[in-house]
N, CA, C and O of each residue as an XYZ file, in Angstrom:
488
protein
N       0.855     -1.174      0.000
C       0.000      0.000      0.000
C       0.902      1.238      0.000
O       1.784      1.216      0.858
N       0.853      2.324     -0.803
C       1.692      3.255     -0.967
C       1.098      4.662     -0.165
O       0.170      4.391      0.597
N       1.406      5.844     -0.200
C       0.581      6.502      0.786
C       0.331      7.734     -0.531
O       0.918      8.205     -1.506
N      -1.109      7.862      0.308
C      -2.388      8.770     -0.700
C      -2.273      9.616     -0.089
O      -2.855      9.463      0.985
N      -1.424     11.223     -0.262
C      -1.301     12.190      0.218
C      -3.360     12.930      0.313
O      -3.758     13.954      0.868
N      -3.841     12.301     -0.153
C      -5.146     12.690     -0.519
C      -5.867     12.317      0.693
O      -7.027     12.724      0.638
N      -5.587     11.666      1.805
C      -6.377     10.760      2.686
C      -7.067     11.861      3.243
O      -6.860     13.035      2.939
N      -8.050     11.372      4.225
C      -8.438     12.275      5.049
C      -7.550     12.917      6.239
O      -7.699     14.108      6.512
N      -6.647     12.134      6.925
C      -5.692     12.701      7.730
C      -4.805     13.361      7.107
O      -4.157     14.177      7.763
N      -4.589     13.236      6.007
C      -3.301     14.305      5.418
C      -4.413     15.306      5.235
O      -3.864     16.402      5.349
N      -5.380     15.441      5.065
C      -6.038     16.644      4.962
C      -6.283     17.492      6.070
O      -6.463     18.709      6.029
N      -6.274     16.635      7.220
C      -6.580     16.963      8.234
C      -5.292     18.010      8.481
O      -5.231     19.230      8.633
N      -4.041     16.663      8.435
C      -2.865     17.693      9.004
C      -2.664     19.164      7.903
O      -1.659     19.874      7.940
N      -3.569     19.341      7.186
C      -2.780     20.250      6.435
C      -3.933     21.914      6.395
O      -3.974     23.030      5.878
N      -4.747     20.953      7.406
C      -6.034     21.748      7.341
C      -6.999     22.483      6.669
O      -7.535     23.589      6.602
N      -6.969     20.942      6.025
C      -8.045     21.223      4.646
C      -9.179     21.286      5.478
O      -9.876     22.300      5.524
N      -9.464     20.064      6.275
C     -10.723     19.686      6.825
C     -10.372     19.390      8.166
O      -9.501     18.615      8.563
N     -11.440     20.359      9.056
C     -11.683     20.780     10.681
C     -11.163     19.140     11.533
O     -11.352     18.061     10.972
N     -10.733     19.213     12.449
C     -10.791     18.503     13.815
C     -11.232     19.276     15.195
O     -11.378     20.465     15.476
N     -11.389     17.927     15.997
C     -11.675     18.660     17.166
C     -10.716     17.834     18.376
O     -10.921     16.862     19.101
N      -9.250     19.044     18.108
C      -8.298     18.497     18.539
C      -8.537     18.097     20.023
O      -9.578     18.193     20.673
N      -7.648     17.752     20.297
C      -7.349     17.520     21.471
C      -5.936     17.480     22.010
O      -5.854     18.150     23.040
N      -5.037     17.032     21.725
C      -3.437     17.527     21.738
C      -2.504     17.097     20.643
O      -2.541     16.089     19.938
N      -1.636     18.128     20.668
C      -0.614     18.545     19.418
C       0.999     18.719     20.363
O       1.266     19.390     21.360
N       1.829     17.798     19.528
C       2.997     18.033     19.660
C       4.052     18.496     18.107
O       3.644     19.204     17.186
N       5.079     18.023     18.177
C       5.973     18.744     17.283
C       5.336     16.966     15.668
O       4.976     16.978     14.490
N       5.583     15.815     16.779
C       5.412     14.894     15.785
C       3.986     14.381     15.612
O       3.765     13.550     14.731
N       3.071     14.795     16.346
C       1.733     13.958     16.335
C       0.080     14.655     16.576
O      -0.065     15.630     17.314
N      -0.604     14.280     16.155
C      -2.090     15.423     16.582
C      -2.940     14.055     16.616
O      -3.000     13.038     15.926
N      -3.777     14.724     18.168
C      -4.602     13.983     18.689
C      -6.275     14.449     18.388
O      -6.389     15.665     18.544
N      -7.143     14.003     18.129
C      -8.217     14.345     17.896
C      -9.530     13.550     18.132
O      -9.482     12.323     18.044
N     -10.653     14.149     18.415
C     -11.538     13.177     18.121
C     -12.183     12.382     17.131
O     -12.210     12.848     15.992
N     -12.860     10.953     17.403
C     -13.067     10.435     16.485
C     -14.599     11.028     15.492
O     -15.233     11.726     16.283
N     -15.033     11.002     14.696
C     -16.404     11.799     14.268
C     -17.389     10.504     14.528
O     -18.573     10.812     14.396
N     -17.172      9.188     14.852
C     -18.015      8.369     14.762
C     -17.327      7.372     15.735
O     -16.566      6.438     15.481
N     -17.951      7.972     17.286
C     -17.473      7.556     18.137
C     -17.789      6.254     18.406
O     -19.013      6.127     18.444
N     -17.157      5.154     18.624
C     -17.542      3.811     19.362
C     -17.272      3.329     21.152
O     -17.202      2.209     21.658
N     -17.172      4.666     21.750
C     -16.754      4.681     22.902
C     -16.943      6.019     24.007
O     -16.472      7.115     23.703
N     -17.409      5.887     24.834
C     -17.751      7.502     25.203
C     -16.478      8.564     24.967
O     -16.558      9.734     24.594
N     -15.376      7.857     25.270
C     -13.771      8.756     24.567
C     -13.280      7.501     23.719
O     -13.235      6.294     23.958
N     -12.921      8.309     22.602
C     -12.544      7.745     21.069
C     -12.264      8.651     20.611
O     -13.092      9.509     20.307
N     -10.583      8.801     20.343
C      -9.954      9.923     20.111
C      -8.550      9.068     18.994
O      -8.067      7.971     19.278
N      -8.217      9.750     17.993
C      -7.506      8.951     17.054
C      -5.877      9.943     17.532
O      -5.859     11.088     17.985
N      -5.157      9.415     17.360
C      -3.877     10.122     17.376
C      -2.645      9.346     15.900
O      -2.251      8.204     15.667
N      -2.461     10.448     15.354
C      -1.639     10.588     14.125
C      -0.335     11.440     14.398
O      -0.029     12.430     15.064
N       0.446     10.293     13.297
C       1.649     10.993     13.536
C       1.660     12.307     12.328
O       0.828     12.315     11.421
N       2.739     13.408     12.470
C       2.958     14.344     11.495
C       3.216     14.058      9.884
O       2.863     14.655      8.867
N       3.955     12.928     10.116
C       5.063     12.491      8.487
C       3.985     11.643      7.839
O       2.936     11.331      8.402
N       4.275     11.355      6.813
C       3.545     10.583      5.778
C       3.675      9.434      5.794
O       4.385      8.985      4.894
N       3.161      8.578      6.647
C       3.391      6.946      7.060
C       2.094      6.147      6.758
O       1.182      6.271      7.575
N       1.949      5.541      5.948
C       0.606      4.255      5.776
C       0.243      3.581      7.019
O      -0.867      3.744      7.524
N       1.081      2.879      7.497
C       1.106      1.712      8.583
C       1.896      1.962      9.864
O       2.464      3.021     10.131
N       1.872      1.066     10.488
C       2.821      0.974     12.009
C       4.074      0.311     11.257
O       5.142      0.853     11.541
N       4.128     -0.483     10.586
C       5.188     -0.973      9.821
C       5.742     -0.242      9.523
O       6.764     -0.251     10.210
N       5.772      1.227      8.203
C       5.686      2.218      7.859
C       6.550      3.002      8.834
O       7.719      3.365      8.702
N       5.938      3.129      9.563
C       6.185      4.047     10.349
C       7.399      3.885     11.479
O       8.176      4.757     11.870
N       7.294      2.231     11.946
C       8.714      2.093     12.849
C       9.454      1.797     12.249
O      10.539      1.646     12.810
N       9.388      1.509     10.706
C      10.659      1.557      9.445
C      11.343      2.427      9.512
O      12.499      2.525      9.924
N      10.348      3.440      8.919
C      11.199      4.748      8.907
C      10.854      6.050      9.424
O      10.910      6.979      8.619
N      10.522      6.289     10.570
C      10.562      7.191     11.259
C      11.540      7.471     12.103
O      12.080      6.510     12.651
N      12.070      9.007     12.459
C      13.086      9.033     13.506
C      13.098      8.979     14.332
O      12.055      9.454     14.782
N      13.813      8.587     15.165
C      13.692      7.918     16.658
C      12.716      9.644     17.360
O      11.714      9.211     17.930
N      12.724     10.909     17.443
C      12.141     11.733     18.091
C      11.115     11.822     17.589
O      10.335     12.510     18.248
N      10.469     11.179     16.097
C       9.482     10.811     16.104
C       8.459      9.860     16.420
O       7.232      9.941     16.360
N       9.254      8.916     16.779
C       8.624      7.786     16.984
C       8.697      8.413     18.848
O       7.741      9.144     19.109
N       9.681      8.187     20.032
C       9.354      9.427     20.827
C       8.088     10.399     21.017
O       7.219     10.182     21.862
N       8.080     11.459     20.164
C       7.130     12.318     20.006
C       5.887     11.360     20.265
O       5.481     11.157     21.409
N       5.364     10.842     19.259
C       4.344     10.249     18.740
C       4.092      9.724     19.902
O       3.208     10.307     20.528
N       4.932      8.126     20.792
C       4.245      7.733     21.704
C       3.857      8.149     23.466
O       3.281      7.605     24.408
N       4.846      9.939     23.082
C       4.605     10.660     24.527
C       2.964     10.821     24.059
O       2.083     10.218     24.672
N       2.668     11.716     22.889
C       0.849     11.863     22.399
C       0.406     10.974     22.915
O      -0.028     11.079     24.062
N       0.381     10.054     22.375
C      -0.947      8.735     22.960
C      -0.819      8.683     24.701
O      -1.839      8.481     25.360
N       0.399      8.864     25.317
C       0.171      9.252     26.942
C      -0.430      9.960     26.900
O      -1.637      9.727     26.847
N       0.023     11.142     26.900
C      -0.568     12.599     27.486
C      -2.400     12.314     26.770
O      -3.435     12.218     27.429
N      -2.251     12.249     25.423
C      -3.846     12.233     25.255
C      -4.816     11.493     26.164
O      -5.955     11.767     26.541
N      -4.030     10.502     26.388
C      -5.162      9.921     27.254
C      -5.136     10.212     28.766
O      -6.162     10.057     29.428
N      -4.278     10.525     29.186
C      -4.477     11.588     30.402
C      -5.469     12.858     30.046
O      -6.595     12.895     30.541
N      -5.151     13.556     29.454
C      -5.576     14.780     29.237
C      -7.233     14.331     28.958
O      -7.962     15.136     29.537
N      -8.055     13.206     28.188
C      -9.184     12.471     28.286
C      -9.687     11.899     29.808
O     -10.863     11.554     29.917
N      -8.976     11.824     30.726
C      -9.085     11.370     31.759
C      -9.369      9.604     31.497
O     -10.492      9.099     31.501
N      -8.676      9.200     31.380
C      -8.808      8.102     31.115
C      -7.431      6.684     31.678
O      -7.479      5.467     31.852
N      -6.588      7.522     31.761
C      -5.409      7.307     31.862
C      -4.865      6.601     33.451
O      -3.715      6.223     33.676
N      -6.039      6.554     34.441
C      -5.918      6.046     35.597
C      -6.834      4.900     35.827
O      -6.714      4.166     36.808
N      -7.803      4.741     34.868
C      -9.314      3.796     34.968
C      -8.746      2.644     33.999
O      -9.032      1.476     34.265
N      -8.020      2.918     32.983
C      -7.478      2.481     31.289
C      -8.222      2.867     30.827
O      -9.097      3.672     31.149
N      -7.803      1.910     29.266
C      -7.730      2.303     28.053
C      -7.476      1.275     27.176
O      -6.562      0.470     27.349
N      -8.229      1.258     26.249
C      -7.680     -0.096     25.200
C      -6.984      1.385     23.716
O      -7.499      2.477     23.477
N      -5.842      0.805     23.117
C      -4.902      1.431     22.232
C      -5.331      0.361     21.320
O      -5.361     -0.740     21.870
N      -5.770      0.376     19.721
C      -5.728     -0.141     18.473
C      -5.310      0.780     17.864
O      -5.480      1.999     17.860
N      -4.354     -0.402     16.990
C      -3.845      0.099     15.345
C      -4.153     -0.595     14.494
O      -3.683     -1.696     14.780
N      -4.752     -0.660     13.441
C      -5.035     -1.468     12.963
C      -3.761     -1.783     11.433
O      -3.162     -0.775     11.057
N      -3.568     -2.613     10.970
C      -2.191     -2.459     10.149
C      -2.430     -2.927      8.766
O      -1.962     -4.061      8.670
N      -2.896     -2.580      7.787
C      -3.211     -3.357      6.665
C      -4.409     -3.906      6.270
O      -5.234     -3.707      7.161
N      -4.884     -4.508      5.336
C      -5.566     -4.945      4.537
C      -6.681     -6.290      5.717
O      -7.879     -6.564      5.789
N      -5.779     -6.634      6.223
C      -6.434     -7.800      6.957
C      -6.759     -7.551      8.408
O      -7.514     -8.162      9.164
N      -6.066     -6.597      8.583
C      -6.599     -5.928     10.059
C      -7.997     -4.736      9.575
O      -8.699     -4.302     10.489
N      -8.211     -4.408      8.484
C      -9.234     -3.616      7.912
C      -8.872     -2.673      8.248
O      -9.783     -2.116      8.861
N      -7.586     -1.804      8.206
C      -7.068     -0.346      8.277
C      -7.853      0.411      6.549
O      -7.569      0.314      5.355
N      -8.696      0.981      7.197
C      -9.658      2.020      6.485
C      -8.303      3.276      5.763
O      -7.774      3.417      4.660
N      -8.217      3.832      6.834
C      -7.195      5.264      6.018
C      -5.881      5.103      5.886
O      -5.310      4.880      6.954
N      -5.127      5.145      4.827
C      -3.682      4.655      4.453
C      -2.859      5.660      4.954
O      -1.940      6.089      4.256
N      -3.134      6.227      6.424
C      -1.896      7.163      7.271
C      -1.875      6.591      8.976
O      -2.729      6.847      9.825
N      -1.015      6.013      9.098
C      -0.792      5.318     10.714
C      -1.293      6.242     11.798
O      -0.824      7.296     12.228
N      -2.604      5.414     12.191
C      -3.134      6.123     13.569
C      -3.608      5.127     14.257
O      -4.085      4.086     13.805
N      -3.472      5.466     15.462
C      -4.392      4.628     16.634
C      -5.089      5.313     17.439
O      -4.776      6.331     18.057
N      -6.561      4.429     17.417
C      -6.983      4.640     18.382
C      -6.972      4.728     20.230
O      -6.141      4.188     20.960
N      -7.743      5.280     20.510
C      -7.563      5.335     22.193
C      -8.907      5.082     22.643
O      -9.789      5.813     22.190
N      -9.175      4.287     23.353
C     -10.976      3.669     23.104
C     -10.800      3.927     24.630
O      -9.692      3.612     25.064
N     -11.933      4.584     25.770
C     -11.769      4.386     27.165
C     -13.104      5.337     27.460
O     -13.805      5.910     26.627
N     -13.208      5.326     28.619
C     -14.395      6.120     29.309
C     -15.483      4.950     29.536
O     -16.603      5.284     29.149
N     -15.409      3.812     30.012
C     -16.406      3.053     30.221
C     -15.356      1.151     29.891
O     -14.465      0.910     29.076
N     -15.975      0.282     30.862
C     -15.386     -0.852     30.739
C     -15.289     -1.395     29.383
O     -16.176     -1.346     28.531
N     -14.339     -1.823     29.287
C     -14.000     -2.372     28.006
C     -15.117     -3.605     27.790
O     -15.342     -3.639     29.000
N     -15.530     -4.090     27.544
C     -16.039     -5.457     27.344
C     -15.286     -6.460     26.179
O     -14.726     -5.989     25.189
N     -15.365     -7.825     26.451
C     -14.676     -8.627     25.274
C     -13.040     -8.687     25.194
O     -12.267     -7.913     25.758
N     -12.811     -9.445     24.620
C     -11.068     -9.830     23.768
C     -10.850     -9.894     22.450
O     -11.583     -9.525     21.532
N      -9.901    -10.335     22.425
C      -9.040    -10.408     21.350
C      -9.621    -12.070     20.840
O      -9.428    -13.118     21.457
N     -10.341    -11.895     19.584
C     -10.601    -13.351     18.769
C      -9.182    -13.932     18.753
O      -8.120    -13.345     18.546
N      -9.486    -15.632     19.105
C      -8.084    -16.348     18.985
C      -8.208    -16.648     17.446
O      -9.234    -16.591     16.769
N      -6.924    -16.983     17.038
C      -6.813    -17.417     15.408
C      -7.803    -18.182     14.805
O      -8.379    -17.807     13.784
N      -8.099    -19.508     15.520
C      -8.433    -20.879     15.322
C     -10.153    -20.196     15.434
O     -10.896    -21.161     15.255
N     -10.849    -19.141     15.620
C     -12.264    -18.684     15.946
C     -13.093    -18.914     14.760
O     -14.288    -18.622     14.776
């Protein structure tokens, strides 16, 4: 998968089209999700042009990769969420059903998680 400067998050970062941030560092912007599945559901993206988590711990620089995973702390503090938990998804590709071709994860929290992780063999 190659990366579609066209996505919606590159639009986002470039501020074509509104968010409703929530925290910004030098490498990453945190925001909410528009189609929440969680009372807090907040996506956090890195700055650079990365498809995947693959992508991204390939070749990103170490103060980005840094940067990026102080965001997903602080965001979820700053959500209040950060003392109760939190479930973190990324989803990575084609078979994990990663929708937008720019590396983000979610931060799913504000209410008990319910459920696991399907085993392979399901």
């Amino acid at each position: 998968m190659s990366y579609d400067d066209n996505n919606i998050f590159a639009r986002i970062l470039r501020g074509e089209i509104p968010c409703k941030k929530v925290y910004e560092n030098d490498h990453a912007l945190a925001f909410h999700d528009i189609n929440p599945l969680m009372p807090v559901h907040v996506l956090v993206i890195p700055k650079g042009a990365y498809v995947n988590l693959d992508d991204f711990s390939a070749k990103a620089a170490p103060e980005a990769l840094a940067g990026f995973l102080q965001a997903v702390g602080e965001t979820a503090r700053l959500m209040g969420v950060g003392e109760d938990g939190y479930r973190i998804v990324a989803n990575n590709g084609a078979h994990a059903n990663q929708e937008v071709p720019h590396f983000h994860v979610h931060i799913f929290g504000g209410r008990q998680i319910r459920g696991r992780m399907i085993r392979a063999d399901e």
